[in-house]
Backbone as XML, in Angstrom:
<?xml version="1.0"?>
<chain id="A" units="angstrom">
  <residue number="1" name="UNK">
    <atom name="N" x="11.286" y="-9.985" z="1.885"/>
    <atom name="CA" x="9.930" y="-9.428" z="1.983"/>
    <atom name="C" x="9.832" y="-8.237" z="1.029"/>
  </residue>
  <residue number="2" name="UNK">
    <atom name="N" x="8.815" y="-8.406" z="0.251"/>
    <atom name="CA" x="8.278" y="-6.997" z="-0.422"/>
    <atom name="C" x="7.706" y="-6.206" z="0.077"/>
  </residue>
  <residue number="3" name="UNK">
    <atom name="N" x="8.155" y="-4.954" z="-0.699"/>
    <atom name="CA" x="7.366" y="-3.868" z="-0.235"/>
    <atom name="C" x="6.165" y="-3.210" z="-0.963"/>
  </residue>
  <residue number="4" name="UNK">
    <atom name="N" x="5.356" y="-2.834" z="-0.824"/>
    <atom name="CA" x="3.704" y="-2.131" z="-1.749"/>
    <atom name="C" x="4.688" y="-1.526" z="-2.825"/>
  </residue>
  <residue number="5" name="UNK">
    <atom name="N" x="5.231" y="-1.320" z="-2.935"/>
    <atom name="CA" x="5.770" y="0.033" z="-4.130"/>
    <atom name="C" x="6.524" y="-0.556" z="-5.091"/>
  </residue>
  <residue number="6" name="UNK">
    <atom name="N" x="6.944" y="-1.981" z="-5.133"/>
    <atom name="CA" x="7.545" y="-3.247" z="-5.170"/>
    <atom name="C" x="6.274" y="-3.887" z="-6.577"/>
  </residue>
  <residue number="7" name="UNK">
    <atom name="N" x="5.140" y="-3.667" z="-5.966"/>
    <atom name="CA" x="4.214" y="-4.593" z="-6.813"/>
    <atom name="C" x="3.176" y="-4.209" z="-7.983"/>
  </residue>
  <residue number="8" name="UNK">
    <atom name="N" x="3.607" y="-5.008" z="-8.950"/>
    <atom name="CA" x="3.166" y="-4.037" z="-10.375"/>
    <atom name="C" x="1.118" y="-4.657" z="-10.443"/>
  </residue>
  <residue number="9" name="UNK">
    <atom name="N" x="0.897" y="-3.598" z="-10.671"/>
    <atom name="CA" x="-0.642" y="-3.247" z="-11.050"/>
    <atom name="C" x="-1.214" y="-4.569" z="-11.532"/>
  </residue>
  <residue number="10" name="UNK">
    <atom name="N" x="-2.874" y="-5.104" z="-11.104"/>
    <atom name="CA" x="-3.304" y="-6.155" z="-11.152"/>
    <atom name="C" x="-3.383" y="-7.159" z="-9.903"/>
  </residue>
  <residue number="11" name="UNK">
    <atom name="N" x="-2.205" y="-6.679" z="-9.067"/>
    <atom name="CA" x="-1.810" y="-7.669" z="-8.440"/>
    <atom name="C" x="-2.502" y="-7.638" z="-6.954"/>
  </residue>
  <residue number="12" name="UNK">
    <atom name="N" x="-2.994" y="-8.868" z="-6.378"/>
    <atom name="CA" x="-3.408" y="-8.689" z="-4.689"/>
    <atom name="C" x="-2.250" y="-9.205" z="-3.874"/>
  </residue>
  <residue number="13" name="UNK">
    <atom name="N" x="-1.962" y="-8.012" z="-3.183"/>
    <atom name="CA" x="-1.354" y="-8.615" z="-2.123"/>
    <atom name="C" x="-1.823" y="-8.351" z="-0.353"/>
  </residue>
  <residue number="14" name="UNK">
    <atom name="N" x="-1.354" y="-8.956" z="0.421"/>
    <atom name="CA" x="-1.659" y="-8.831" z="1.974"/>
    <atom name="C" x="-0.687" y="-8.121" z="2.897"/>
  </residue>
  <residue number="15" name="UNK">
    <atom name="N" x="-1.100" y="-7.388" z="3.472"/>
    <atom name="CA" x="-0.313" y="-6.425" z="4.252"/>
    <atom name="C" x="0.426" y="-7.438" z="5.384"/>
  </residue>
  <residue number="16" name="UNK">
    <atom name="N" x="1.652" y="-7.371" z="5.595"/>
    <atom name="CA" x="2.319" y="-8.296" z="6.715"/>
    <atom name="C" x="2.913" y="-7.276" z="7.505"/>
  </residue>
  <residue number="17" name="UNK">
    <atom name="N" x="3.894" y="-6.688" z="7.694"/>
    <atom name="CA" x="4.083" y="-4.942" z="8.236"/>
    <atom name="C" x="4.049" y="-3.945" z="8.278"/>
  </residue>
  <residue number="18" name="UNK">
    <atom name="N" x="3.702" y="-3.038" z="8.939"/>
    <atom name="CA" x="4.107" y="-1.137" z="8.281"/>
    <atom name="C" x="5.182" y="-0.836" z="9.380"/>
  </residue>
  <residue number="19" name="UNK">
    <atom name="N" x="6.219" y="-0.432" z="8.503"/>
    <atom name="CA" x="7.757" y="-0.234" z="8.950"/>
    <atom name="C" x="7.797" y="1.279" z="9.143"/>
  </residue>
  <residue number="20" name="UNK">
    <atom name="N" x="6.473" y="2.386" z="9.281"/>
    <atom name="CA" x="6.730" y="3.895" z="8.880"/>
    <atom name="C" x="6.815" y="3.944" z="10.810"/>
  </residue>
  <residue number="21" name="UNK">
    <atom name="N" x="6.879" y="5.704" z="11.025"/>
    <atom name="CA" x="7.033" y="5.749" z="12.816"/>
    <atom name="C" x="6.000" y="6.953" z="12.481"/>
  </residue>
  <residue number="22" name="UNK">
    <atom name="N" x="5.446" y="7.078" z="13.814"/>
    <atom name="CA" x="5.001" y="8.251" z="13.988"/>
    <atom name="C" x="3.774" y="8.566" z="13.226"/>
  </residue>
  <residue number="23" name="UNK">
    <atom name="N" x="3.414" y="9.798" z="12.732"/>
    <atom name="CA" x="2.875" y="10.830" z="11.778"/>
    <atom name="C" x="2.577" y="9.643" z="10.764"/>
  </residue>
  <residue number="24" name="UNK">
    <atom name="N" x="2.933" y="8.872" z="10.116"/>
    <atom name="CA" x="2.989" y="8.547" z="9.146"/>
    <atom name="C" x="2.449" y="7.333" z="9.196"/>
  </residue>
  <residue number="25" name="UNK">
    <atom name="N" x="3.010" y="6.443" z="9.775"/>
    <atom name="CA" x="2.499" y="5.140" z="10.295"/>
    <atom name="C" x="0.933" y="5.513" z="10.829"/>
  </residue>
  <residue number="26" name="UNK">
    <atom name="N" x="0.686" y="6.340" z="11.478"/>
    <atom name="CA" x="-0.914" y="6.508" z="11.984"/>
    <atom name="C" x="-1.652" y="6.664" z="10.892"/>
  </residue>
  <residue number="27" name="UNK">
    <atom name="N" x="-0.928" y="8.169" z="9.725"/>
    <atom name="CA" x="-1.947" y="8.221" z="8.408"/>
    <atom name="C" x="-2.337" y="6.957" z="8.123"/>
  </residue>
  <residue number="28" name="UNK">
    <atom name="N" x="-1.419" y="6.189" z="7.480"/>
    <atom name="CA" x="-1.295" y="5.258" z="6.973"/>
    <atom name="C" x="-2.842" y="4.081" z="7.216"/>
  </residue>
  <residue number="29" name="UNK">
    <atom name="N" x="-2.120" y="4.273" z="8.732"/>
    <atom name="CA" x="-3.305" y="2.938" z="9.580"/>
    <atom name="C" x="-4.785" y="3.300" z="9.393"/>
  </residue>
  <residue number="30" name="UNK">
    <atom name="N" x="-4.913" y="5.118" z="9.641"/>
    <atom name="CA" x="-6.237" y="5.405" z="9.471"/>
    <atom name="C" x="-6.900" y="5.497" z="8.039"/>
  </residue>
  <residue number="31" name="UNK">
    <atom name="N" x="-6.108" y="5.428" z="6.956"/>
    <atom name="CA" x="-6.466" y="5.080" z="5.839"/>
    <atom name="C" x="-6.981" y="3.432" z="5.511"/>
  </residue>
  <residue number="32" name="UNK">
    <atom name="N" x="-7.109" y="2.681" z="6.221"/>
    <atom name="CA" x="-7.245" y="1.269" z="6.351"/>
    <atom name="C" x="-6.589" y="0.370" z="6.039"/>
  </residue>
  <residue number="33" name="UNK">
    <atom name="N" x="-5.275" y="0.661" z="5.877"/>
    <atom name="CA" x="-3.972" y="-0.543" z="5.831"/>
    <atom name="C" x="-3.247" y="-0.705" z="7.333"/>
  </residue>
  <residue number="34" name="UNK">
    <atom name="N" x="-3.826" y="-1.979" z="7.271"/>
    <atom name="CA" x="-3.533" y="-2.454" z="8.776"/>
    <atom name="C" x="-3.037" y="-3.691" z="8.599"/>
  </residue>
  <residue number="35" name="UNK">
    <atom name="N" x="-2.347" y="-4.419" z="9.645"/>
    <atom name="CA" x="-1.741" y="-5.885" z="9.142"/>
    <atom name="C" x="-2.852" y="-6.644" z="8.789"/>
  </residue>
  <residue number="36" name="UNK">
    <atom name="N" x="-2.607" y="-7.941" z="8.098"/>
    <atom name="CA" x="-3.435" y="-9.118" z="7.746"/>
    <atom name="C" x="-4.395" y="-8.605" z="6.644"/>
  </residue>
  <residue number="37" name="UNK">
    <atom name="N" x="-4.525" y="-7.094" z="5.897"/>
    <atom name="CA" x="-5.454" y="-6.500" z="5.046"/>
    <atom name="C" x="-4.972" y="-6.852" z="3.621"/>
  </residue>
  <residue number="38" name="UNK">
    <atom name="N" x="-5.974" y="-6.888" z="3.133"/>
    <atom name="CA" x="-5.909" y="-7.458" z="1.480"/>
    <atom name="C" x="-5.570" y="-6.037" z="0.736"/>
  </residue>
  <residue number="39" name="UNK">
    <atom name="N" x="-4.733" y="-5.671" z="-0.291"/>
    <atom name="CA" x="-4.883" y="-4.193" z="-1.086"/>
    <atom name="C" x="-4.492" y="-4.866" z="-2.328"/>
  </residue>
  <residue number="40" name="UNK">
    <atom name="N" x="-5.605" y="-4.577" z="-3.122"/>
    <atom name="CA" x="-5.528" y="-4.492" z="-4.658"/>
    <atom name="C" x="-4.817" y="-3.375" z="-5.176"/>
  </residue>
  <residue number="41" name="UNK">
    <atom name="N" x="-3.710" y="-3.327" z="-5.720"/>
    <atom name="CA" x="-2.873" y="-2.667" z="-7.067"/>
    <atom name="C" x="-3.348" y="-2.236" z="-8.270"/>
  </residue>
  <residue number="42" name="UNK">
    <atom name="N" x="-4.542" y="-1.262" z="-8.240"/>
    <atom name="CA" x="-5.822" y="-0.784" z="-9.149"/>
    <atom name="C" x="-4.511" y="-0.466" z="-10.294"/>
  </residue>
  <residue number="43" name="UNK">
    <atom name="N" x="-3.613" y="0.394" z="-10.380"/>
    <atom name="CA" x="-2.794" y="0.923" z="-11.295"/>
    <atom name="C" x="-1.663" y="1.864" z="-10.479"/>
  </residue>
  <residue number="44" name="UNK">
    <atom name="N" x="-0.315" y="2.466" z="-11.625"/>
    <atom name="CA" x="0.508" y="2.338" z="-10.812"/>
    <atom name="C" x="0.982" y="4.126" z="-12.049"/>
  </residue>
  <residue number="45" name="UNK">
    <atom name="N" x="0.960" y="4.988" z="-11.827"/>
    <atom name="CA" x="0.815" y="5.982" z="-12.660"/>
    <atom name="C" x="2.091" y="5.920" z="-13.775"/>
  </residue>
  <residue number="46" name="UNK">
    <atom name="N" x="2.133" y="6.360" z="-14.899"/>
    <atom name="CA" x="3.746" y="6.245" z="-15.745"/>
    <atom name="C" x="4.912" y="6.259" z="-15.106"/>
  </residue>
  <residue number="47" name="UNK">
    <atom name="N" x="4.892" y="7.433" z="-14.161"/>
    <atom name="CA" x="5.857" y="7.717" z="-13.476"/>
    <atom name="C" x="6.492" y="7.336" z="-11.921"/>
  </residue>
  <residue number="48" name="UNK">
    <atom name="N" x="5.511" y="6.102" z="-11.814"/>
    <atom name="CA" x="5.493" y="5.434" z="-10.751"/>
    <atom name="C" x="4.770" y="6.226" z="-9.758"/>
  </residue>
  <residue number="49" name="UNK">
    <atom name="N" x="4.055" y="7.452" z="-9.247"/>
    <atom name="CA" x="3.680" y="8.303" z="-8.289"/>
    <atom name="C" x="2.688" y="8.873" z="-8.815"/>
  </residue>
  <residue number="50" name="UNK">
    <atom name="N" x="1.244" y="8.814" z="-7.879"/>
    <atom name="CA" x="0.916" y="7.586" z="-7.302"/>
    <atom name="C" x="0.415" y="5.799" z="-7.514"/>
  </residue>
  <residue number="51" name="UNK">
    <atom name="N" x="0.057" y="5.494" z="-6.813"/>
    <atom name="CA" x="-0.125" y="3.878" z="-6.507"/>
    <atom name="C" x="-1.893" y="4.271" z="-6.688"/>
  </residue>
  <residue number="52" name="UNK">
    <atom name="N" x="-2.071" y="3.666" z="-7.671"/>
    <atom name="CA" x="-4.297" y="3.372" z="-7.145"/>
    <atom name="C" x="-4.371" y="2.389" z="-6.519"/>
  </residue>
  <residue number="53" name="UNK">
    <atom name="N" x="-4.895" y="2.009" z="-5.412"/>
    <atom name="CA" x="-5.053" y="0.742" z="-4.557"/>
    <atom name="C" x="-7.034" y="0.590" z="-4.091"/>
  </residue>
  <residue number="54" name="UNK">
    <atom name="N" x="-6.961" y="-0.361" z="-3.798"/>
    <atom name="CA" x="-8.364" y="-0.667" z="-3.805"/>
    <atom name="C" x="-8.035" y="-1.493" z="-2.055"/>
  </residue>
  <residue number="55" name="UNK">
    <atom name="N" x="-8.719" y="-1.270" z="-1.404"/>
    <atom name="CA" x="-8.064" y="-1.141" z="0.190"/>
    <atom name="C" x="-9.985" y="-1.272" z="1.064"/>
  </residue>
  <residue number="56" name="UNK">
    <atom name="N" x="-9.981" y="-2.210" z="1.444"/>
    <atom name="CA" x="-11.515" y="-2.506" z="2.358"/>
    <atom name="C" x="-12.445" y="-2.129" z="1.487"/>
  </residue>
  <residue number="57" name="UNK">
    <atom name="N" x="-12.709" y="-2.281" z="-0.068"/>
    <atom name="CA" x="-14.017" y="-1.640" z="-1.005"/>
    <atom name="C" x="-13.959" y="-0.696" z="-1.308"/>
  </residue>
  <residue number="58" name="UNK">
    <atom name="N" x="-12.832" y="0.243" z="-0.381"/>
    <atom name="CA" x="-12.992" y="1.854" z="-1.009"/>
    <atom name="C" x="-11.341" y="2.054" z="-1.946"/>
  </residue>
  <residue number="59" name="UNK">
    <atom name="N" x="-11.353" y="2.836" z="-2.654"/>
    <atom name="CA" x="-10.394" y="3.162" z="-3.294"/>
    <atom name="C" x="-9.504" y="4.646" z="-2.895"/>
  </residue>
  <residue number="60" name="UNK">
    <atom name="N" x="-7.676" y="4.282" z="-2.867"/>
    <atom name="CA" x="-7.101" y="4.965" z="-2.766"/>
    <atom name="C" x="-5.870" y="5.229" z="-3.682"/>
  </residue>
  <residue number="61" name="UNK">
    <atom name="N" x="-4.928" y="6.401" z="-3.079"/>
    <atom name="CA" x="-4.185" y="6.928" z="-4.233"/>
    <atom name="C" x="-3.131" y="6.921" z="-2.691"/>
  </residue>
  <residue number="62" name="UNK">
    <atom name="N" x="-1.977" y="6.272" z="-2.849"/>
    <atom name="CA" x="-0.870" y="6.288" z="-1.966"/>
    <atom name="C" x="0.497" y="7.020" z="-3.021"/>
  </residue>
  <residue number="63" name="UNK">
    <atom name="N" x="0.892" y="7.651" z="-2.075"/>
    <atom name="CA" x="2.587" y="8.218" z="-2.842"/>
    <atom name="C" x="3.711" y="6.924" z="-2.497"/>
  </residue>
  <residue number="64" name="UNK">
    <atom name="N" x="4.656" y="6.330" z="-3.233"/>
    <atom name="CA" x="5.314" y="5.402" z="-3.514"/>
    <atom name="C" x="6.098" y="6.027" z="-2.087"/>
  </residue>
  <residue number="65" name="UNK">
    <atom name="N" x="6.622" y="7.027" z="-1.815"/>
    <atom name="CA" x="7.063" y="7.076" z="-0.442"/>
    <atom name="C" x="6.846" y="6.596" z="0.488"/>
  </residue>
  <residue number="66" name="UNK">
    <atom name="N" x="5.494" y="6.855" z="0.906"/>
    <atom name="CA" x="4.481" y="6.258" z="2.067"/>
    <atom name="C" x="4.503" y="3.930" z="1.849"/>
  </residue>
  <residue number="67" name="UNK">
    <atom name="N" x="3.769" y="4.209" z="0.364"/>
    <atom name="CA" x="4.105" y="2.312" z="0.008"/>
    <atom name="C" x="5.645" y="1.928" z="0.017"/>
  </residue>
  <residue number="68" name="UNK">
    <atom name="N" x="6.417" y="2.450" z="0.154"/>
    <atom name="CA" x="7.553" y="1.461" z="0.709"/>
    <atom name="C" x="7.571" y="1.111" z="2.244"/>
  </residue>
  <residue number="69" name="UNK">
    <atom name="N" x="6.946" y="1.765" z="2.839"/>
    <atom name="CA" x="6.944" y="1.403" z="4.463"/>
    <atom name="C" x="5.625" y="0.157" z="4.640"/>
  </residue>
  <residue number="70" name="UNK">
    <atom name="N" x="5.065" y="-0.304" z="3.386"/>
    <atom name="CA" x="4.329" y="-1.483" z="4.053"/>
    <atom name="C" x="5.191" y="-2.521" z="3.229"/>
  </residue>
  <residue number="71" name="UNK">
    <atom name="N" x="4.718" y="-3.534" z="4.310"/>
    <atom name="CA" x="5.473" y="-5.080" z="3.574"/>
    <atom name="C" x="4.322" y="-5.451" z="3.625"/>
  </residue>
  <residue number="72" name="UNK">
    <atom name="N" x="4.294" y="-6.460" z="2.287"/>
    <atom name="CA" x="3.615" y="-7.087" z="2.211"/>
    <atom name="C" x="3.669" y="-9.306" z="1.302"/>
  </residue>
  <residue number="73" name="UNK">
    <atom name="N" x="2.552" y="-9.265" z="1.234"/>
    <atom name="CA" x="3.044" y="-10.763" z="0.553"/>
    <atom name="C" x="1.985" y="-11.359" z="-0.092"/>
  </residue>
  <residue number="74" name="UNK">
    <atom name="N" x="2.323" y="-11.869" z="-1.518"/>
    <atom name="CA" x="1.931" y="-11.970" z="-2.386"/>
    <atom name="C" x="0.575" y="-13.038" z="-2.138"/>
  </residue>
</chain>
């Protein structure tokens, strides 16, 4: 299984787990990545940090920290 931080720019993939606990796992959820959710891979910065994702129509900026705790699938 892949992880969000895993997948290079362009690409759609579908959320299948979030592996984070706590604090983090909630940000996460209340940002609108929840299982079965579609997130577009808008761009992925030079330095890998951050992720642009395109997430329910609205657009976000995740730290590659946080995107390794979702799995997802292509």
């Amino acid at each position: 299984m892949k992880t969000l931080n895993e997948i290079p720019s362009g690409k759609t993939v579908i959320v299948k787990k979030l592996t984070g606990e706590g604090p983090v796992k909630r940000r996460i959820m209340d940002m609108g990545i929840t299982k079965s959710v579609e997130i577009f891979v808008r761009k992925v910065a030079p330095l890998g940090d951050p992720m642009e994702l395109t997430v329910r129509g609205y657009e976000l900026s995740l730290r590659k920290a946080d995107a390794q705790m979702i799995e997802v699938e292509e």
